[in-house]
N, CA, C and O atoms as a GROMACS GRO file, in nm:
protein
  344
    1UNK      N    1   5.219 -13.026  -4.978
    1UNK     CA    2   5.239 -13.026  -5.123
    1UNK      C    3   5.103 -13.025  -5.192
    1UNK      O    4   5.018 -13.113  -5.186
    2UNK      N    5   5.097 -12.919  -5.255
    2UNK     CA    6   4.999 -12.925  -5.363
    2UNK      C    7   5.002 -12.939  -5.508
    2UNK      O    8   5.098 -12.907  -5.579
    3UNK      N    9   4.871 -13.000  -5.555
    3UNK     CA   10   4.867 -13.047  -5.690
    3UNK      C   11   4.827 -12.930  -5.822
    3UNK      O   12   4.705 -12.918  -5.810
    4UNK      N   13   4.850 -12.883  -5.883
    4UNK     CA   14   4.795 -12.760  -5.947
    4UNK      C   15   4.786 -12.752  -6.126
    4UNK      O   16   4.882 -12.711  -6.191
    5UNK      N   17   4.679 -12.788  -6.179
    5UNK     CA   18   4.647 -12.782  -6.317
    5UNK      C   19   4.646 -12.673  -6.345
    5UNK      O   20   4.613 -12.591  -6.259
    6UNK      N   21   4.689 -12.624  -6.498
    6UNK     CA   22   4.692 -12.546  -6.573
    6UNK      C   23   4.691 -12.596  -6.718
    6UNK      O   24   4.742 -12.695  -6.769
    7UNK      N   25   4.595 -12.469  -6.783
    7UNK     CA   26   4.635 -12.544  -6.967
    7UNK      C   27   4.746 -12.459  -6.973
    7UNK      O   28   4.761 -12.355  -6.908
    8UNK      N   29   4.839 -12.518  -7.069
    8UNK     CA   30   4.946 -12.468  -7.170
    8UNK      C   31   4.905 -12.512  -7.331
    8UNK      O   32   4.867 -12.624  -7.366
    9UNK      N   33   4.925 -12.380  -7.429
    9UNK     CA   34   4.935 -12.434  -7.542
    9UNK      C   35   5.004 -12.495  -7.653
    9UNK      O   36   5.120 -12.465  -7.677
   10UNK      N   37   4.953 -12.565  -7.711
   10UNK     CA   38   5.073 -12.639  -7.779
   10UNK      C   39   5.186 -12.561  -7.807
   10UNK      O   40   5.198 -12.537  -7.687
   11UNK      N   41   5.295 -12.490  -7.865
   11UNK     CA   42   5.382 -12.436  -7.884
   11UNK      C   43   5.439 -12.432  -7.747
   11UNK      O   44   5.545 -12.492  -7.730
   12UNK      N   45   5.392 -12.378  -7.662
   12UNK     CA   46   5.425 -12.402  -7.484
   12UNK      C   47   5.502 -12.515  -7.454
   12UNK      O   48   5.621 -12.529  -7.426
   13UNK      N   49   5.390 -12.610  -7.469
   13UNK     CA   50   5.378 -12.769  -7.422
   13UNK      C   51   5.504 -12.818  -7.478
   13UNK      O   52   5.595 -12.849  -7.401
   14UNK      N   53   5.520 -12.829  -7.607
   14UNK     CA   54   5.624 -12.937  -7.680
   14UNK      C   55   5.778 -12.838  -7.628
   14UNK      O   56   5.887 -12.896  -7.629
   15UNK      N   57   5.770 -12.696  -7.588
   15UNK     CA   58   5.935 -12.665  -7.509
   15UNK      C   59   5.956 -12.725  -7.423
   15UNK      O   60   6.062 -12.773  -7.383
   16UNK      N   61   5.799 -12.732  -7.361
   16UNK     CA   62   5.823 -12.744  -7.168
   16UNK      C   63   5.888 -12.910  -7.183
   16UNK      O   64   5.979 -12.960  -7.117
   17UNK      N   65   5.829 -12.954  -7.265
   17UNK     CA   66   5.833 -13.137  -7.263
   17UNK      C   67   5.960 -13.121  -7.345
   17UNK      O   68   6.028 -13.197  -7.278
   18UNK      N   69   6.040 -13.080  -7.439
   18UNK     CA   70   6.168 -13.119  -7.512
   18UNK      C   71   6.273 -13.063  -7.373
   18UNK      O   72   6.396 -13.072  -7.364
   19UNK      N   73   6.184 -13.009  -7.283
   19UNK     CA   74   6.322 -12.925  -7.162
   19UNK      C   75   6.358 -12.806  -7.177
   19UNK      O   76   6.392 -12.747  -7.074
   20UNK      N   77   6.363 -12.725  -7.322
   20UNK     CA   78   6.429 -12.621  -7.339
   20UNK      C   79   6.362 -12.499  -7.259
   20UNK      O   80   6.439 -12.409  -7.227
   21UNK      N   81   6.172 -12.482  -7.208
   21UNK     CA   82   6.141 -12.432  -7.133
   21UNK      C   83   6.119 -12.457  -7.009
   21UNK      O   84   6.013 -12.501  -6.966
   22UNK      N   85   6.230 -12.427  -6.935
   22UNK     CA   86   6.185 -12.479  -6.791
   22UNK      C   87   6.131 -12.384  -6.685
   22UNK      O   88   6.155 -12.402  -6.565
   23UNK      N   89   6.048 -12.269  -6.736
   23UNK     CA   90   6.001 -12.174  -6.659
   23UNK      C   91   5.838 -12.174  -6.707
   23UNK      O   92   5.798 -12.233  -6.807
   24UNK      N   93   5.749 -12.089  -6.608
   24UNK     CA   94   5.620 -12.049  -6.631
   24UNK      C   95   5.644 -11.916  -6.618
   24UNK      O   96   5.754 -11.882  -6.575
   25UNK      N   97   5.533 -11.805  -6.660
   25UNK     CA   98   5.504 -11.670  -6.617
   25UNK      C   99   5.337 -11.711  -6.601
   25UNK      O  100   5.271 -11.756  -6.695
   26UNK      N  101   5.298 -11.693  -6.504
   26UNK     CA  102   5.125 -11.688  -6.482
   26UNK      C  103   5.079 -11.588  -6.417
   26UNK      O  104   5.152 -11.512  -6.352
   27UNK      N  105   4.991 -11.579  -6.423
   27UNK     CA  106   4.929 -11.461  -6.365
   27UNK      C  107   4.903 -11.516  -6.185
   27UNK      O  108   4.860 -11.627  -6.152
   28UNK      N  109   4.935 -11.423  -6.109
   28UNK     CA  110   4.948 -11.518  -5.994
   28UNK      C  111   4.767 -11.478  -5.926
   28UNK      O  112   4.723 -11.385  -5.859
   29UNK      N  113   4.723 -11.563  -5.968
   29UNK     CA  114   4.564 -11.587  -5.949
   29UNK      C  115   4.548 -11.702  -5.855
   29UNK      O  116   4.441 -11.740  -5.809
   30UNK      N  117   4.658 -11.752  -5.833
   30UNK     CA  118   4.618 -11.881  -5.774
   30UNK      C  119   4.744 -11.937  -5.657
   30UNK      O  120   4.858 -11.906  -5.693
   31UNK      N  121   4.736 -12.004  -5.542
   31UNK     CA  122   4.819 -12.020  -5.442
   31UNK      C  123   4.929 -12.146  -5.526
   31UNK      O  124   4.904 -12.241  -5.601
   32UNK      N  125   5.008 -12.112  -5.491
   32UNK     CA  126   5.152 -12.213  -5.551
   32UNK      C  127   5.291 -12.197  -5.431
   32UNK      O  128   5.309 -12.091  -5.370
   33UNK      N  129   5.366 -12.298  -5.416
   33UNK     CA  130   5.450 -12.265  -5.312
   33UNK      C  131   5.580 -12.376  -5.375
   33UNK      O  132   5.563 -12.465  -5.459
   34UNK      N  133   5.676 -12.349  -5.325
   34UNK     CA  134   5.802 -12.454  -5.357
   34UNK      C  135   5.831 -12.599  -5.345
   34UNK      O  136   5.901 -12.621  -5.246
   35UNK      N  137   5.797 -12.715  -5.418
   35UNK     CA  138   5.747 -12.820  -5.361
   35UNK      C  139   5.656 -12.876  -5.436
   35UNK      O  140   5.675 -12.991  -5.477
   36UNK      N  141   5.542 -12.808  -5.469
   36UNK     CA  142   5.395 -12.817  -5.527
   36UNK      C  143   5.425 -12.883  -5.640
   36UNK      O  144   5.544 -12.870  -5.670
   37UNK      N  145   5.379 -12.931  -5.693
   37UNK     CA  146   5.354 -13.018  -5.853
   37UNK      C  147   5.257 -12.951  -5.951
   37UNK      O  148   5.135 -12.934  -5.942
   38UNK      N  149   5.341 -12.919  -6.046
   38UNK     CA  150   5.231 -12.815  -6.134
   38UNK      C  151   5.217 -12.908  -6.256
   38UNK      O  152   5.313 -12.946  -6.324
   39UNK      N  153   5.066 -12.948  -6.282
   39UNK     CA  154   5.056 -13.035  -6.444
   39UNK      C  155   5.013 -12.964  -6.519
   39UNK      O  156   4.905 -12.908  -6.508
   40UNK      N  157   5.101 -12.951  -6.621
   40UNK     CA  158   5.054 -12.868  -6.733
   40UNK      C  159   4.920 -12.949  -6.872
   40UNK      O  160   4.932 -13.058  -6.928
   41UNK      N  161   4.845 -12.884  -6.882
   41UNK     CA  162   4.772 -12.986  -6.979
   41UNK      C  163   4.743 -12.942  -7.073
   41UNK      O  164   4.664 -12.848  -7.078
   42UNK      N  165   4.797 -12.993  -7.175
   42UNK     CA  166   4.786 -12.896  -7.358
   42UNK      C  167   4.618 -12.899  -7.366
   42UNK      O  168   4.530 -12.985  -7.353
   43UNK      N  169   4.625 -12.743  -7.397
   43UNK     CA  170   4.501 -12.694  -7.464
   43UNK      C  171   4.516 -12.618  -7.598
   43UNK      O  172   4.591 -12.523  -7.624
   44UNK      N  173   4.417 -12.689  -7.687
   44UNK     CA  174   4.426 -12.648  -7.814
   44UNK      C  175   4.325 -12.500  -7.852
   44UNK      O  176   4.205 -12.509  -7.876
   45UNK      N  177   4.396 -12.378  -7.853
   45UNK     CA  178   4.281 -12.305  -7.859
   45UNK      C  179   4.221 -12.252  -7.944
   45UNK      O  180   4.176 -12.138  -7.953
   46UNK      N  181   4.220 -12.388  -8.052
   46UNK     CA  182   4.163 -12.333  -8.206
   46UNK      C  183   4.047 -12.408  -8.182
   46UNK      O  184   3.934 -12.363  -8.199
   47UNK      N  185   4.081 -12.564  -8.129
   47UNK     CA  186   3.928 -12.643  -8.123
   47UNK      C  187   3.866 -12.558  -7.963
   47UNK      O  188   3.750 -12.515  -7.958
   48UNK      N  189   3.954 -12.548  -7.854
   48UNK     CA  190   3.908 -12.500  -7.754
   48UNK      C  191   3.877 -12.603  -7.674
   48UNK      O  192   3.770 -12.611  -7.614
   49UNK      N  193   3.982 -12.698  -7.669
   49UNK     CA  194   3.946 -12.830  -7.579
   49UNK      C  195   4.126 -12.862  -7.538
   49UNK      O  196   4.235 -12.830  -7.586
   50UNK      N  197   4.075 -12.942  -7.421
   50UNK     CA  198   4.227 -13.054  -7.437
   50UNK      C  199   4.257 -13.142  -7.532
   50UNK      O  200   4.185 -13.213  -7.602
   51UNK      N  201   4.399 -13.125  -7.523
   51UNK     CA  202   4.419 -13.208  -7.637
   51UNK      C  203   4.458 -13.412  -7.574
   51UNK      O  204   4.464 -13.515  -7.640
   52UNK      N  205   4.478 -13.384  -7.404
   52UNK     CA  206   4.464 -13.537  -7.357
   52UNK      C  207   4.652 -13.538  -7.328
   52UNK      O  208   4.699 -13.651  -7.344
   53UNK      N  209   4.734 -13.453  -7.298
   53UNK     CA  210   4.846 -13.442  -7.331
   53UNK      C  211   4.878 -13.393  -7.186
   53UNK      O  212   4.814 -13.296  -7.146
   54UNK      N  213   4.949 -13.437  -7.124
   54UNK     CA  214   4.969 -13.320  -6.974
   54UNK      C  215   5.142 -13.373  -6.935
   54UNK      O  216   5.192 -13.480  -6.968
   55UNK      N  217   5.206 -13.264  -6.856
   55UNK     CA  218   5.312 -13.272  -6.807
   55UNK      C  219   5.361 -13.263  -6.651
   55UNK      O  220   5.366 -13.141  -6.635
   56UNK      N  221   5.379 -13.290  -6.596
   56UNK     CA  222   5.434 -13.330  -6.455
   56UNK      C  223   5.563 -13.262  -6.410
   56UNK      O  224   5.678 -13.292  -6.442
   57UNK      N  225   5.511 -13.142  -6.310
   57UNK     CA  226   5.641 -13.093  -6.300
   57UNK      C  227   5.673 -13.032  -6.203
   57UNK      O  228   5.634 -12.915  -6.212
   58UNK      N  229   5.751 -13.064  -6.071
   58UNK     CA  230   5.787 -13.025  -5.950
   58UNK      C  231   5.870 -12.894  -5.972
   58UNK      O  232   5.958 -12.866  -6.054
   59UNK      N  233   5.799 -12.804  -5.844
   59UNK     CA  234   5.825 -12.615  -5.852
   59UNK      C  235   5.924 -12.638  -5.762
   59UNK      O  236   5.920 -12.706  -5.659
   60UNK      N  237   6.027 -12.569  -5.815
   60UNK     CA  238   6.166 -12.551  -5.762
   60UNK      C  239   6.165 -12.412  -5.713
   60UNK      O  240   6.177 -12.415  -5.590
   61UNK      N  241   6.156 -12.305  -5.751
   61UNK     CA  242   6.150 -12.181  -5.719
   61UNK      C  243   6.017 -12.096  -5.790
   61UNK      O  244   5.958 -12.128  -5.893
   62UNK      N  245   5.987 -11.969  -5.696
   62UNK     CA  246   5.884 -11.897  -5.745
   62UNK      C  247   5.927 -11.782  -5.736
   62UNK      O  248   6.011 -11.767  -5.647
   63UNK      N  249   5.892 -11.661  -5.817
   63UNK     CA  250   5.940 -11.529  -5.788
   63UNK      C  251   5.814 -11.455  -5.800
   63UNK      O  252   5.752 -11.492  -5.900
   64UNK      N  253   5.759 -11.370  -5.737
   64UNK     CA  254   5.617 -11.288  -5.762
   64UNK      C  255   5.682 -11.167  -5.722
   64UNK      O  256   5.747 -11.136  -5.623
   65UNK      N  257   5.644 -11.103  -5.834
   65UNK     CA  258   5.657 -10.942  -5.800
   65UNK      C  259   5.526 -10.877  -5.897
   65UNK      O  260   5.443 -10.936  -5.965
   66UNK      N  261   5.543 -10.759  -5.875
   66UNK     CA  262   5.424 -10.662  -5.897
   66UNK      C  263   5.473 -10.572  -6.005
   66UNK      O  264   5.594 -10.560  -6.023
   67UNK      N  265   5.363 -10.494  -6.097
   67UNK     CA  266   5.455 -10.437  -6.203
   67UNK      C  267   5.550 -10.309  -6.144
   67UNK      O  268   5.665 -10.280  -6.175
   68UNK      N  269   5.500 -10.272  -6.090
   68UNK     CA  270   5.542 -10.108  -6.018
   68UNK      C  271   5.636 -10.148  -5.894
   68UNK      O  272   5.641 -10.061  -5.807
   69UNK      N  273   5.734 -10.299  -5.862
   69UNK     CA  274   5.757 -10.274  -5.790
   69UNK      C  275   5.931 -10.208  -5.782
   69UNK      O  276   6.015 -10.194  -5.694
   70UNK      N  277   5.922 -10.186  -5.907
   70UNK     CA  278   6.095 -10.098  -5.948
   70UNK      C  279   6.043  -9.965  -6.009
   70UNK      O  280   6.108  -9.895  -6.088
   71UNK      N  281   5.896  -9.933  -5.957
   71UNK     CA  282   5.868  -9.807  -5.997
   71UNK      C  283   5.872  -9.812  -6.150
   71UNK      O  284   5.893  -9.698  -6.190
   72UNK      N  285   5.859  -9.912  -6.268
   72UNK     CA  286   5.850  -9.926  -6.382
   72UNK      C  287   5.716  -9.930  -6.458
   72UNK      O  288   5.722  -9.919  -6.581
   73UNK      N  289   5.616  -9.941  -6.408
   73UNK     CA  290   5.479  -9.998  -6.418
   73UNK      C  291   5.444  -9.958  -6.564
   73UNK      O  292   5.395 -10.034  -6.648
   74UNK      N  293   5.484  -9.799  -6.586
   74UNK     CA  294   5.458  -9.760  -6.717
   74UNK      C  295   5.536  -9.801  -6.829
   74UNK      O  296   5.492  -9.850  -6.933
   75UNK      N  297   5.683  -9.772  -6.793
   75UNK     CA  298   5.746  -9.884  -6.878
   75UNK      C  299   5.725 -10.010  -6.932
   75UNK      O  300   5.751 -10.044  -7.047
   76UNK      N  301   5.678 -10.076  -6.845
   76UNK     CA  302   5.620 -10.234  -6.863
   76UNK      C  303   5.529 -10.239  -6.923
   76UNK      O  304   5.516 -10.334  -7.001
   77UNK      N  305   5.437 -10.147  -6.913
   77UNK     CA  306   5.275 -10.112  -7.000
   77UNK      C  307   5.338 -10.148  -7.128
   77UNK      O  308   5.318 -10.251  -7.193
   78UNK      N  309   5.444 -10.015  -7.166
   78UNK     CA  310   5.479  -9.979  -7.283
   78UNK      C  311   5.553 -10.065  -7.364
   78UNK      O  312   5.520 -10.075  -7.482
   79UNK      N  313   5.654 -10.133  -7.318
   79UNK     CA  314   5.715 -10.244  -7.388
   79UNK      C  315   5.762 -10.352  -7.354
   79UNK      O  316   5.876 -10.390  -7.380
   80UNK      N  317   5.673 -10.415  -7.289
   80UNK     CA  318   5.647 -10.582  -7.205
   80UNK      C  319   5.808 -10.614  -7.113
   80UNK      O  320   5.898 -10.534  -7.086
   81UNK      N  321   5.797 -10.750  -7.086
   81UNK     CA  322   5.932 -10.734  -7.010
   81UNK      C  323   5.972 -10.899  -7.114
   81UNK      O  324   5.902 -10.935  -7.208
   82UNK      N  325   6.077 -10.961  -7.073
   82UNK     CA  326   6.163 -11.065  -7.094
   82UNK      C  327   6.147 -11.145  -6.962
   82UNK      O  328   6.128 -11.076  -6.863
   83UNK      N  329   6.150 -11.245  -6.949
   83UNK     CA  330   6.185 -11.364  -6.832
   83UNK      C  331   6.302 -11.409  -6.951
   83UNK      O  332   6.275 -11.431  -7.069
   84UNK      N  333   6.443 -11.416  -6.886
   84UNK     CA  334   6.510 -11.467  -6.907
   84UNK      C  335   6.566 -11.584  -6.874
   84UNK      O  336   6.614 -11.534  -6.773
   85UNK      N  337   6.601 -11.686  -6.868
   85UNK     CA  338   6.634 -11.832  -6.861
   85UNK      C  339   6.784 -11.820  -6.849
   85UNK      O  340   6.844 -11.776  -6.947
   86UNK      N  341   6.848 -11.853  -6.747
   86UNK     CA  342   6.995 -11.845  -6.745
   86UNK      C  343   7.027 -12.001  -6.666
   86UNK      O  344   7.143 -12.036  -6.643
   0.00000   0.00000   0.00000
């Protein structure tokens, strides 16, 4: 099990913490696995600091895919995608 910081920004932060967001999209730059503990830590990016605020939150599932891997890549360029929450 690994431990894994990230900033989130406020607007982020206060879904993730009321519950209503219970997903990430990140850029997968970094090793994460099912299990892992991801703390989110509000960053304010008007002052450009933390704001001292962080959240605690065990990864249940991960999905990584690639843009092109439904052969869409240009599509996706063109008009972003949705992560939907069901």
């Amino acid at each position: 099990m690994a431990i894994i910081k990230k900033k989130i920004w406020p607007e982020y932060f206060e879904l993730v913490k009321s519950g209503k967001k219970t997903f990430e999209l990140r850029l997968a730059d970094f090793k994460i696995q099912e299990g892992d503990i991801l703390i989110l830590e509000e960053w304010d990016p008007k002052n450009k600091k933390y704001t001292g605020r962080k959240l605690k939150r065990k990864v249940k599932y991960i999905l990584k895919f690639h843009l092109d891997n439904f052969g869409q890549k240009k599509e996706i360029e063109k008009k972003g995608f949705y992560v939907i929450q069901l």
